[in-house]
BADO-588493 format. One record per residue (C-alpha): residue in three letters; x, y, z. Coordinates in steps of 0.5 Angstrom, whole numbers, plus 500, padded with zeros to 3 digits. Example, Ala and Ser with C-alpha at 12.3 -4.5 7.8 and 13.67 -1.06 7.14 Angstrom:
BEGIN
 residuo   u   v   w
     Ala 525 491 516
     Ser 527 498 514
***
This chain:
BEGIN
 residuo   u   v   w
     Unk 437 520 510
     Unk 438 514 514
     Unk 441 508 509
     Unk 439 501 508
     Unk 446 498 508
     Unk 452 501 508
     Unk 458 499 503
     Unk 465 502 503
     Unk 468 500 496
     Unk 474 502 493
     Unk 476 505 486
     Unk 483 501 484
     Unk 486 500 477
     Unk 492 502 474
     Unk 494 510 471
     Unk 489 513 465
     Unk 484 506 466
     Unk 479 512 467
     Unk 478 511 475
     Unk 476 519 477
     Unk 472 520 470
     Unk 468 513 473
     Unk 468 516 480
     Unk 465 523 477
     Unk 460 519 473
     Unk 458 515 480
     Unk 456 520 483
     Unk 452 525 478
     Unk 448 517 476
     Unk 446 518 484
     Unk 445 525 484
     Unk 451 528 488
     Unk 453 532 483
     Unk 449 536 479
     Unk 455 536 474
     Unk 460 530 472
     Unk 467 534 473
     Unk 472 531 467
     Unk 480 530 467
     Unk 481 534 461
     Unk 478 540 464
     Unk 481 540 472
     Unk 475 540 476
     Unk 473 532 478
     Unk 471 532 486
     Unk 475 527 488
     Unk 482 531 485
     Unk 483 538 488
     Unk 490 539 489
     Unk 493 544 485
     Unk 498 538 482
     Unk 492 533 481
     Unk 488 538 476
     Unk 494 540 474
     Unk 497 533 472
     Unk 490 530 471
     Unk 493 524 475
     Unk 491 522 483
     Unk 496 523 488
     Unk 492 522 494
     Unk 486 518 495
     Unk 480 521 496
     Unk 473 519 500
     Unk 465 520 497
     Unk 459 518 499
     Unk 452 518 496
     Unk 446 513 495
     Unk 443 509 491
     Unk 436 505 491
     Unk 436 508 499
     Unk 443 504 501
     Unk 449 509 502
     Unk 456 508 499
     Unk 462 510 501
     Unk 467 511 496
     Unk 474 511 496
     Unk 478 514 489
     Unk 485 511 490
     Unk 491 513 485
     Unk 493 509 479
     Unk 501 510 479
     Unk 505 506 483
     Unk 509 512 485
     Unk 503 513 490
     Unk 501 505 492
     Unk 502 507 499
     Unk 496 511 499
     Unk 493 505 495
     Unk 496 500 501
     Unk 493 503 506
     Unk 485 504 503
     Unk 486 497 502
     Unk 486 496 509
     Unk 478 497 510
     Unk 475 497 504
     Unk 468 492 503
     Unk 469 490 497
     Unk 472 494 491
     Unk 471 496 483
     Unk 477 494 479
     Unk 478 497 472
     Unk 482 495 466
     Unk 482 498 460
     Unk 479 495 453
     Unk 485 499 449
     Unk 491 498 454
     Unk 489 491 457
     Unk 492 489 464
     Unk 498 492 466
     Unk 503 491 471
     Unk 500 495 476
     Unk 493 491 475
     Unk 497 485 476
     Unk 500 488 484
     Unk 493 490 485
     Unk 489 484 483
     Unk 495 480 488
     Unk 493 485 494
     Unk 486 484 493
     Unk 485 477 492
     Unk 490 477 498
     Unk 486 480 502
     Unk 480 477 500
     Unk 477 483 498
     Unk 471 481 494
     Unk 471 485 487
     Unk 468 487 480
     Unk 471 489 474
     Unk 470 494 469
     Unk 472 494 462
     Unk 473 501 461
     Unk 473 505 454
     Unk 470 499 449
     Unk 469 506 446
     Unk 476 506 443
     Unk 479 504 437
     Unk 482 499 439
     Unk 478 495 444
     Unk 478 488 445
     Unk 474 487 451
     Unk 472 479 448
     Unk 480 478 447
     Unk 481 482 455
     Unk 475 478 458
     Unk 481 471 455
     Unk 487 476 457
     Unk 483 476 465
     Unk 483 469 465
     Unk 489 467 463
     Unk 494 472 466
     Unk 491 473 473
     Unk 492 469 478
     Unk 485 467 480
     Unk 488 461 483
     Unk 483 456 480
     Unk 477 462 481
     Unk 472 463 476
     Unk 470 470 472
     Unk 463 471 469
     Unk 462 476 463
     Unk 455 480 464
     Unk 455 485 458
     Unk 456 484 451
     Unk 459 490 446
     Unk 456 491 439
     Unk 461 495 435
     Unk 466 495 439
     Unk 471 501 438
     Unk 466 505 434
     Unk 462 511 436
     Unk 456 508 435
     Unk 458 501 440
     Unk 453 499 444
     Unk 453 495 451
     Unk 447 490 453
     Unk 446 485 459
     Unk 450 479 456
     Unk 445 474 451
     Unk 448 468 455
     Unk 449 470 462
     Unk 443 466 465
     Unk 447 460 463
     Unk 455 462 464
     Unk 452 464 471
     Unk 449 457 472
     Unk 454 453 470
     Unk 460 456 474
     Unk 456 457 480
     Unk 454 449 480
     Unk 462 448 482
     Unk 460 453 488
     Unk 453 451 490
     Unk 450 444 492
     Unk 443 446 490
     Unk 445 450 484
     Unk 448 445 482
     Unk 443 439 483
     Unk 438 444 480
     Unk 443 444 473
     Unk 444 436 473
     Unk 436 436 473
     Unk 435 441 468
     Unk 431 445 473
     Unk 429 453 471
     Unk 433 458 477
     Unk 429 464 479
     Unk 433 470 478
     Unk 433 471 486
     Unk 436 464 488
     Unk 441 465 482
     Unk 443 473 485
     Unk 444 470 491
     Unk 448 464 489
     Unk 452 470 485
     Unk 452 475 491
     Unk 455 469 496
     Unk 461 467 491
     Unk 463 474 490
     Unk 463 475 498
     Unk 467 469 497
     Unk 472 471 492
     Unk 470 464 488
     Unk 467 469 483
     Unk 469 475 479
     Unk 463 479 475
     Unk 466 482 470
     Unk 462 488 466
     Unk 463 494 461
     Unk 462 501 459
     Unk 465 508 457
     Unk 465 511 463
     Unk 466 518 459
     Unk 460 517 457
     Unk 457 514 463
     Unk 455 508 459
     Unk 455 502 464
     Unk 455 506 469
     Unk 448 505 472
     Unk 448 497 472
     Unk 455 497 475
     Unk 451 501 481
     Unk 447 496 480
     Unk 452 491 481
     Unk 455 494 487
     Unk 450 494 491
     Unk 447 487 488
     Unk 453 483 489
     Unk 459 486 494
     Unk 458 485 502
     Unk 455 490 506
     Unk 460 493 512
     Unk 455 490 517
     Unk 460 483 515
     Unk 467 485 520
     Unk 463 489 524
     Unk 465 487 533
     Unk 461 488 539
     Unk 465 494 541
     Unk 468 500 539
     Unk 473 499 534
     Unk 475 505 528
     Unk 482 504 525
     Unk 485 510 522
     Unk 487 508 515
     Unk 489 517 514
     Unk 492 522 516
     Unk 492 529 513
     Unk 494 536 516
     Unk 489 543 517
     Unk 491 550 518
     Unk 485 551 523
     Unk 484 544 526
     Unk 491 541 526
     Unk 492 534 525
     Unk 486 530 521
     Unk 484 522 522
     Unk 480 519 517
     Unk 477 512 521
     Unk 474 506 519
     Unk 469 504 524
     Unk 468 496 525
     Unk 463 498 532
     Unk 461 502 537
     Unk 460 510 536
     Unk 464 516 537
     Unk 462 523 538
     Unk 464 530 538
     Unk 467 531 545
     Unk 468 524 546
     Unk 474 523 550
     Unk 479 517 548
     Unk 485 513 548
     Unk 491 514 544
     Unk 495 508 542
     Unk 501 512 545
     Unk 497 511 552
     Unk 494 520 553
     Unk 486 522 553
     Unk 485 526 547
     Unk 478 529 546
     Unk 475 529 539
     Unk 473 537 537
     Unk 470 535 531
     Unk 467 529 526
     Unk 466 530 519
     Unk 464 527 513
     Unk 468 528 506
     Unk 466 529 499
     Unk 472 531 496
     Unk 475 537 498
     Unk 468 539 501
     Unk 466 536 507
     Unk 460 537 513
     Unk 460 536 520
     Unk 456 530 523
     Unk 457 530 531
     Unk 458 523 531
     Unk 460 516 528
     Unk 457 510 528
     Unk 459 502 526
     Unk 460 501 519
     Unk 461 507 517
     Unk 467 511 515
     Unk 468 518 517
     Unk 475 524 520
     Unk 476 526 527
     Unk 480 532 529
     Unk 483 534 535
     Unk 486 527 535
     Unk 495 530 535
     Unk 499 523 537
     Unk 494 518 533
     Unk 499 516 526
     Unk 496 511 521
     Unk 494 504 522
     Unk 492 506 530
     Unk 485 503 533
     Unk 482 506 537
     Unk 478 502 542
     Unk 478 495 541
     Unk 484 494 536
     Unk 482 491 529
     Unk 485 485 526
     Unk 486 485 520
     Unk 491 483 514
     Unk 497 488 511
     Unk 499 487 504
     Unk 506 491 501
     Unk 504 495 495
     Unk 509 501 496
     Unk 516 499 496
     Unk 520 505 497
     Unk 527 503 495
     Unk 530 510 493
     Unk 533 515 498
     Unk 532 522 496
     Unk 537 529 500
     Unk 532 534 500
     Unk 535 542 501
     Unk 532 548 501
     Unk 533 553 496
     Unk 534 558 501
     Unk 539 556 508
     Unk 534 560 512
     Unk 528 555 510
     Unk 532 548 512
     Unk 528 548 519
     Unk 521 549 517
     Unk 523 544 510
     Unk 524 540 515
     Unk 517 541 519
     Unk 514 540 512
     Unk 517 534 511
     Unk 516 531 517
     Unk 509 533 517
     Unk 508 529 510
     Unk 511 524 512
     Unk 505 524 518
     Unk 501 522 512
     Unk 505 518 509
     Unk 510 515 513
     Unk 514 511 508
     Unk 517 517 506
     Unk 520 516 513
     Unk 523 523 512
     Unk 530 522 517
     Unk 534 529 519
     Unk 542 528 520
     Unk 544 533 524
     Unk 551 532 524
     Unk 551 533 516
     Unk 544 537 516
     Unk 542 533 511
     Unk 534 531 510
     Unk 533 525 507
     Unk 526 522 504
     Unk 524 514 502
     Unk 522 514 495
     Unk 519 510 490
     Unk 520 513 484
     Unk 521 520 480
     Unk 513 522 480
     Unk 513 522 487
     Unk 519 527 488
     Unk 515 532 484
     Unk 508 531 488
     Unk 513 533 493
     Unk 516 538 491
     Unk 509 541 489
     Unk 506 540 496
     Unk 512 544 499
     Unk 511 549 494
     Unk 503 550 494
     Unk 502 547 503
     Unk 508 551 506
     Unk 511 556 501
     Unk 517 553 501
     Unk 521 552 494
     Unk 527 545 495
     Unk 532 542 490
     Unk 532 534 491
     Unk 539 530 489
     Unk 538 525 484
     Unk 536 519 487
     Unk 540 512 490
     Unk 537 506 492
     Unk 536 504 498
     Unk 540 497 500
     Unk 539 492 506
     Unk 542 486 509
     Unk 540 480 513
     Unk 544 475 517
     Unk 549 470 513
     Unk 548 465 517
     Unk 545 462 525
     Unk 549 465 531
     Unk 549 468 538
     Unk 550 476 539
     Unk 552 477 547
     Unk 552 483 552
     Unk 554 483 559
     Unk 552 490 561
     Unk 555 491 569
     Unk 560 497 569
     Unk 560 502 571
     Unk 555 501 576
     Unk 549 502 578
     Unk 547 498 572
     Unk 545 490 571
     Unk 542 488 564
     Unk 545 481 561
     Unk 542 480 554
     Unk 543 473 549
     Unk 539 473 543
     Unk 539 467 537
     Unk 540 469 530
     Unk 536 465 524
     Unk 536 467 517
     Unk 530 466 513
     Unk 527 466 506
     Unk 527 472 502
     Unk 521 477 504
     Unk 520 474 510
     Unk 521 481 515
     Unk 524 480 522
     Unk 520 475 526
     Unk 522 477 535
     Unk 521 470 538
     Unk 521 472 546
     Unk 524 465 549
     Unk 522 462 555
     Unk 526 466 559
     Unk 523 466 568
     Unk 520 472 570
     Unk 526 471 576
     Unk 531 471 572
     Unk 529 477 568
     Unk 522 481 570
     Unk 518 481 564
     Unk 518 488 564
     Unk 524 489 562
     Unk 524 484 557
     Unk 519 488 555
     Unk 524 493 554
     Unk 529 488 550
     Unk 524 487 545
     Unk 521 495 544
     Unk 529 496 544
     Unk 531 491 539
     Unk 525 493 533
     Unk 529 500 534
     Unk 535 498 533
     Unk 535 494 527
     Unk 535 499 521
     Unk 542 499 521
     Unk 545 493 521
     Unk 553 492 520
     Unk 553 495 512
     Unk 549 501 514
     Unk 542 498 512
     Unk 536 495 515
     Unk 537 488 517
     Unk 531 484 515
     Unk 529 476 513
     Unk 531 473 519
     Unk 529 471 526
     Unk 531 472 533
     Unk 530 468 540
     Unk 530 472 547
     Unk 535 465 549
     Unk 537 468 556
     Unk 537 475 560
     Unk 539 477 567
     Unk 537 482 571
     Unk 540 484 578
     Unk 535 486 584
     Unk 540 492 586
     Unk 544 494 580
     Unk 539 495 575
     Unk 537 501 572
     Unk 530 500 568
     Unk 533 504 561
     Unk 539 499 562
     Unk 536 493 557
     Unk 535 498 552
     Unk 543 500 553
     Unk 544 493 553
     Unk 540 490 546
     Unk 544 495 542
     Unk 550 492 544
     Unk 547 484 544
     Unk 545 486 537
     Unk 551 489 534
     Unk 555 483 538
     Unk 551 478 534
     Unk 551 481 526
     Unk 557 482 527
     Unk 561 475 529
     Unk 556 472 524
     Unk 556 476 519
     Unk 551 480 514
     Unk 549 479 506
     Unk 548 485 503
     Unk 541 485 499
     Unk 538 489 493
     Unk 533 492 490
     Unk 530 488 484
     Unk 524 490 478
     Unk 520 485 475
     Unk 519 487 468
     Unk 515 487 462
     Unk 519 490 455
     Unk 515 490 449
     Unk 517 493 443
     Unk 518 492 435
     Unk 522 485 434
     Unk 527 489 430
     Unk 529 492 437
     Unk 529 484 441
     Unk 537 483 441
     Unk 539 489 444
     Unk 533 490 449
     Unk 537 483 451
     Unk 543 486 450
     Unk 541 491 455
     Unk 538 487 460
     Unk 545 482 460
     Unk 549 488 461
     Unk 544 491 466
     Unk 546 484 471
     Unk 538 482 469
     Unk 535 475 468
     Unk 530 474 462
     Unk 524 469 459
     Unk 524 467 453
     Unk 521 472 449
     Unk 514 472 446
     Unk 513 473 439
     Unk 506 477 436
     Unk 508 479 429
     Unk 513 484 428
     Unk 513 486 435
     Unk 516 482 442
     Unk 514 481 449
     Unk 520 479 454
     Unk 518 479 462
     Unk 525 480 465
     Unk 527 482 473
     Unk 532 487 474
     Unk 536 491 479
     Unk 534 497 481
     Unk 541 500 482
     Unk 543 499 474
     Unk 535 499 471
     Unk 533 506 475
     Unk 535 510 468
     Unk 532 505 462
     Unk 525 506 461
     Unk 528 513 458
     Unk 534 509 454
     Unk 528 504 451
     Unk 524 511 449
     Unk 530 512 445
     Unk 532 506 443
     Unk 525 505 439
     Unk 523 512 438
     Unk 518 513 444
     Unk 514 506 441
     Unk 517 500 446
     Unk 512 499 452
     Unk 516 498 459
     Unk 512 496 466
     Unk 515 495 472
     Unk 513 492 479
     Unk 517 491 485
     Unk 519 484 485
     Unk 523 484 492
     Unk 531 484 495
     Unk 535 479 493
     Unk 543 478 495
     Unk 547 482 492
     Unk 555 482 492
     Unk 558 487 496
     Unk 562 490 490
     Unk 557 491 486
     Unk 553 495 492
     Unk 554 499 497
     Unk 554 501 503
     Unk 552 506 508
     Unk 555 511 512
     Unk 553 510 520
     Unk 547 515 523
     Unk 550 517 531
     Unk 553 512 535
     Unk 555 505 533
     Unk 553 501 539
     Unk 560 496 538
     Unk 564 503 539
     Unk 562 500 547
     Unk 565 506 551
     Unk 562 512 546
     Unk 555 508 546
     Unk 554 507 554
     Unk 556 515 554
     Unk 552 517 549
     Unk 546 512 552
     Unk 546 514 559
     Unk 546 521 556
     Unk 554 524 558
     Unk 553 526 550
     Unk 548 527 546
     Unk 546 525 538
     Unk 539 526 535
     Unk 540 522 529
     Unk 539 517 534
     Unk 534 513 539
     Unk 536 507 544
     Unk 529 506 545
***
C-alpha cells in the first residue's frame, strides 16, 4: 500500500503506565495483528526477548508499522524504566511526534517528569494518554490538574478531550468531552489571530478551521491534547489513532533535499552481522547501494528490511520520511549519517553513573565475555564496556541494578555465556579549579617538532567540554595538525589528574608550532596528551559526584526519620508536603551514600513508602568524602615513559593517543 502520509511516533511513559498493551491494541485496532497479545501472558509483538516476556518490562525499543485511514504510521515502543533511558534517548532523536501516557492510578512519576523535559526540549509535538481510568483509584480530573501544575509547560496550555463517567468502576464510560468546542476556542484564541477575532465576536468555527487551528498549535508545542481510555480494553484507543493522525506532523516536515538517514539502532544477527535501524530525512536507498561510512570506507547495503517486532520483511529499498534497518553496514555506530548529515538537537536522558567489573564464570570464556560485552556495547554504547589489561578486568558503565541483570540474561540467552558482576561503584568526575595555561614543548628526541599551548576556562555545572580551535595561522601551525591537537585532546580527556573524566570547562588552542623538517604527522597527538596533563595539573581539579533528585512519600509517622536519613545521607530537602496522615518530601542525594535506600525506606514503612529518583547531574564533592581512580595505561606526565609508549618502543591496550 502506498501511504497518504507517513508519521513516525513515539510510545514514551514511565514503567507499568500500560505503554506495550497500548501498542499491542494500536495495532489490532488497525488490523496488523489478528490478536492483541498481553503482558501477563508473554506474548505482546513489541516485547520478544526472553527477559522482556519474562519480567513483563521493555528492555529495548522496538519498531512497528501499520495504517490507519490509508496513512502509515511507524511506531516506535520505547522502555519505561529509567535503567533503560538510552534506548529511549536515542529514539527521541528522530521521532515526529509522540503518545505520552500517564496512569490514572499512579499519576505522574518521576521519569514522566525526565521525558516531558526531553520532549518538551526537543520540541517534539505530543498527546497524552490517561490510561487505566478503569481502576480503583482513577483520578483523571485531579491528574488533568496534576499535569498542569506539576509539568513544566512553560506557559503552554493542555486541552482535555474526553470525559470519564464512573471512573474507577467496571461500568466507566469514556465519551468525547461535553465542553471541548469551548476549552479549544478559548485556548487557541492566544495562539491564532483569527481564532481569536472570531472568539471576541462571538462567531460559530467549523470544525475544519478549529482542527487546523489545533493541529498547527500542537506542531507548535503551544498545545497538548490530553485523551483517556483503558488500553486493556482498547477503550480510547480508536480515537487516540484518531488524534495521531489529525493532530501530529507528518514526517514530510524535516525532510531535505538530499540523502540523509541517521542510525538511531544498532542491533547484531547471527546470519547478516551488524544491523542499522535508519531514520531517513531524504533521498533513497536500495539494496546493492554502495555507500559512505562516517569512518571514511564504502560499504555495500545487502539488505533492507522492514521491522514489526521481532518479525520483519525485505523491502529492497527506503525512501524519504521513512524508517527502515540496513545490513551489510559493519563500521556505522549509532548516531552515524549517512549522506548529508542531519542536524538535530541531543538530550541526556540516560546517566550512567556506576561502574560494574564483570567476570566470567568460567576463566576460559573471559575473552568471548569480552566480545559479547563489546558487541553490546555497540548497541548501546553508554555501557562504554573498557577491557584492562593489565589487570584483566572488564569494566561496564551503569545506570542501576536492573540493567546489570538485563545483561546478565542477554549473555546468557545471545552468546551462552554465564557472568558474575561486582557490586556497583559510582563513577566520579573532575573538572578544572581554576583558569590556566597547560604547555608542551615537544622537540626531542628527534626527528620530532610539535609545540602545543592550550587555555583552561571552567564552567557551570552541566556544561560538558567546549574545544575552542583559536586563530592560530596556518604558517605557524598547518591546519591539519591542529586538526590532530583537537581529535587527540577529545581522546584524552577521560582521565584527568584524579582519574575521572574532565568535564565542565572549555579550552582554547592559544598557540601551536610546527617544524618544516622535524615534524612527524603523529608528533601533536603526542604532544597534547602531555600539553593537557601539563595544564590540569598546575591549576588544579575538583572532584565531582553523582547527585539524585528524589521524591520520598510515606506515612507522616515516618517524617523525622526519613529526614534523618536524608541528613545522614549529606542530602538537602524541601520542605515536606502534608496530605493527611501521609507526607511528600523532594530532596537531592548523592549517589555514593543514596545507592542502597530505596531498600532501607521499603523497610523502614513496611513496603508502603513510595521513593522516585531522577539523575539531577554532578556536583562538587570534597576529596575525602570521594574517591579517586587508579590511572589506565601511561600517564602522559611520566614524560619519558609517555614518549616510549606513544612512538610505540612499549605498548598498552588499555590506551589510545589518538
Amino acid at each position: 500500500m502506498t501511504p497518504d502520509k507517513i508519521y513516525n511516533i513515539g510510545i514514551l511513559a514511565h514503567v507499568d503506565a500500560g505503554k506495550t498493551t497500548l501498542t499491542e491494541q494500536l495495532l489490532y485496532l488497525s488490523g496488523a495483528l489478528r490478536k492483541a497479545g498481553s503482558v501477563d501472558s508473554g506474548d505482546t509483538h513489541t516485547d520478544w526477548l526472553p527477559i522482556e516476556r519474562e519480567r513483563g518490562i521493555s528492555v529495548r525499543s522496538a519498531q512497528t508499522t501499520f495504517f490507519w485511514k490509508e496513512n502509515q504510521i511507524n511506531l516506535i515502543d520505547t522502555p519505561g524504566h529509567i535503567d533503560f533511558a538510552s534506548e529511549v534517548e536515542r529514539s527521541l532523536a528522530i521521532l515526529d511526534g509522540a503518545v505520552l501516557i500517564i496512569s490514572a492510578v499512579e499519576g505522574i512519576q518521576s521519569y514522566t517528569e525526565s521525558l516531558w523535559r526531553a520532549l518538551h526540549k526537543l520540541k517534539i509535538p505530543t498527546i497524552i494518554f490517561v490510561n487505566k481510568v478503569d481502576r480503583a483509584g482513577s483520578r483523571f480530573y485531579e491528574l488533568c490538574e496534576d499535569i498542569k501544575a506539576l509539568l513544566p509547560f512553560d506557559g503552554k496550555s493542555i486541552i482535555r478531550m474526553c470525559d470519564v463517567k464512573n471512573e474507577g468502576l467496571k461500568d466507566f464510560e469514556v465519551s468525547k468531552a461535553a465542553s471541548v468546542y469551548e476549552n479549544t476556542v478559548e485556548v487557541l484564541a492566544d495562539y491564532d489571530d483569527n481564532i481569536a477575532e472570531a472568539y471576541l465576536l462571538g462567531e460559530d468555527i467549523d470544525k475544519n478551521t478549529l482542527e487546523d487551528a489545533l493541529k498547527t498549535a500542537v506542531g507548535e508545542q503551544n498545545v497538548i491534547p490530553v485523551f483517556c481510555g483503558c488500553a486493556q480494553k482498547s477503550i480510547g484507543v480508536s480515537e487516540l489513532l484518531d488524534a495521531i493522525i489529525t493532530f501530529l506532523p507528518t514526517s514530510d516536515k524535516k525532510l531535505v533535499d538530499t540523502l540523509s538517514a541517521t542510525v538511531f539502532k544498532i542491533e547484531h544477527d547471527k546470519t547478516m552481522g551488524k544491523i542499522a535501524h535508519v531514520r531517513m530525512y531524504g533521498g533513497e536507498l536500495r539494496a546493492r547501494d554502495t555507500v559512505d561510512s562516517p569512518a571514511g570506507t564504502l560499504q555495500k547495503i545487502t539488505q533492507i528490511r522492514k521491522f514489526n517486532g521481532q518479525k520483519y520483511i525485505d523491502i529492497g529499498s527506503v525512501g524519504a520520511g521513512d524508517i527502515a534497518a540496513l545490513c551489510g553496514l559493519s563500521s556505522v555506530k549509532v548516531m552515524d549519517t549517512i549522506g548529508t548529515k542531519t542536524v538535530f538537537d541531543n538530550y541526556r536522558l540516560a546517566n550512567p553513573f556506576l561502574s560494574v567489573k564483570v567476570t566470567p564464570v568460567n576463566e576460559a570464556e573471559l575473552m568471548p565475555l569480552l566480545t559479547a560485552l563489546k558487541e553490546l556495547s555497540d548497541e548501546d554504547p553508554l555501557l562504554d564496556c573498557k577491557w584492562e589489561k593489565s589487570e584483566r578486568e572488564i569494566l561496564i558503565s551503569i545506570t542501576g541494578q536492573m540493567q546489570m541483570e538485563i545483561i546478565s540474561s542477554l549473555l546468557k540467552d545471545r552468546y551462552n555465556l554465564s557472568a558474575v558482576f561486582s557490586e556497583p561503584s559510582v563513577i566520579y568526575k573532575e573538572t578544572p579549579r581554576a583558569s590556566g595555561f597547560g604547555y608542551e614543548c615537544y622537540t626531542m628526541p628527534k626527528p620530532c617538532w610539535a609545540v602545543v599551548k592550550l587555555y583552561f576556562e571552567p564552567l557551570p555545572r552541566g556544561s560538558g567540554v567546549v574545544y575552542d580551535g583559536g586563530k592560530v595561522p596556518n604558517n605557524s601551525c598547518f591546519y591539519r595538525y591542529q586538526e590532530h591537537i583537537r581529535r587527540s585532546f577529545f581522546a584524552n580527556i577521560a582521565q584527568g589528574p584524579l582519574g575521572w573524566e574532565v568535564t565542565d570547562f572549555k579550552v582554547t588552542l592559544a598557540d601551536a608550532e610546527h617544524h618544516t623538517i622535524h615534524t612527524h604527522p603523529l608528533d601533536f597527538f603526542v604532544a597534547t596528551p602531555m600539553a593537557i596533563m601539563n595544564g590540569l595539573t598546575n591549576i588544579g581539579t575538583t572532584l565531582l559526584e553523582p547527585f539524585l533528585k528524589v521524591r520520598i512519600s510515606a506515612a507522616s509517622e515516618y517524617l523525622g526519620k526519613v529526614i534523618g536519613d536524608i541528613t545522614s545521607m549529606r542530602g538537602e530537602f524541601d520542605t515536606p508536603v502534608m496530605n493527611g496522615d501521609s507526607f511528600t518530601v523532594e530532596a537531592f542525594l548523592p549517589v555514593a551514600t543514596s545507592l542502597d535506600y530505596p531498600v532501607r525506606l521499603a523497610t523502614l514503612t513496611h513496603g508502603k513508602g513510595l521513593f522516585f529518583s531522577s539523575f539531577d547531574g554532578y556536583r562538587e564533592c570534597p576529596l575525602e568524602l570521594g574517591k579517586t581512580a587508579k590511572r589506565r595505561g601511561p600517564n602522559p606526565l611520566d614524560r619519558a615513559k609517555w614518549i616510549l609508549y606513544s612512538r610505540g618502543a612499549m605498548t598498552d591496550e588499555n590506551y589510545s593517543i589518538m
